[in-house]
C-alpha positions in Angstrom: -1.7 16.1 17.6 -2.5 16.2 13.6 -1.0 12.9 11.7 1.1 14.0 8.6 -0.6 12.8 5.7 1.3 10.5 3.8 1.0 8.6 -0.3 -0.4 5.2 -0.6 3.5 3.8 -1.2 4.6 5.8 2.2 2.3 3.8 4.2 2.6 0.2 2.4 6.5 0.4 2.7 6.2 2.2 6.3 3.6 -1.1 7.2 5.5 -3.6 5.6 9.1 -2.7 7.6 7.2 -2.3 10.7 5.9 -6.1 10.3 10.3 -6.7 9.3 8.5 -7.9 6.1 10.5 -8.7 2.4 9.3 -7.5 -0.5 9.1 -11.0 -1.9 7.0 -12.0 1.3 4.4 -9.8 1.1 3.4 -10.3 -2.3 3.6 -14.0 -1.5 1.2 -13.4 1.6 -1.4 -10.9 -0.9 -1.5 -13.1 -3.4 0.0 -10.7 -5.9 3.5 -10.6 -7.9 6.5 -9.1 -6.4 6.8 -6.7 -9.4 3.6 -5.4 -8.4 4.6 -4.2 -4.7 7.6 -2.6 -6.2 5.4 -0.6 -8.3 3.6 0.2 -5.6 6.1 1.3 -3.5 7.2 3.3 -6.2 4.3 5.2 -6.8 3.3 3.9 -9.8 -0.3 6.2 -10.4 -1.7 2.9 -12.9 -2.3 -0.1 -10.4 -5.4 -2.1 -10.2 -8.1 -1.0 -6.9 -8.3 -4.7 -6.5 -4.6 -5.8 -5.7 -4.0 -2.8 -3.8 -6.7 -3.7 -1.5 -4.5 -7.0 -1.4 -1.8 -5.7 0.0 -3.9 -3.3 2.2 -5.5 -6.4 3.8 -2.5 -8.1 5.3 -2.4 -4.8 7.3 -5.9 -4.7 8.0 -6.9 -1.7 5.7 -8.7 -1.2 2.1 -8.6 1.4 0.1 -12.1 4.1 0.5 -13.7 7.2 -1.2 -12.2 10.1 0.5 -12.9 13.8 0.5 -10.7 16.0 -1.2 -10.0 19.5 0.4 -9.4 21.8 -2.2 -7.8 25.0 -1.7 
């Protein structure tokens, strides 16, 4: 079965629901500001590599080089 790719804020908003987390909680437990997740649940293409990883650590994640497919 081929998993759907999904953007950055799909899978922190998907990971933090899953977990029945706030918002407010998670940037508590990341160590970042809770204007920052909101950014980064919107999408926000400008956010620093560093806090990301942050977030992406509660979930046991970080953020990689990747290959791009071009068509």
């Amino acid at each position: 079965m081929k998993e759907e790719k999904q953007t950055l804020e799909e899978f922190v908003k998907r990971k933090r629901k899953s977990v029945k987390m706030t918002q407010k909680e998670m940037a508590e437990k990341a160590g970042v500001g809770l204007r920052f997740v909101r950014e980064l649940e919107r999408g926000k293409e400008t956010l620093k590599m560093d806090k990301i990883n942050q977030v992406l650590e509660l979930f046991g994640y970080n953020l990689g080089p990747q290959k791009m497919y071009r068509e």
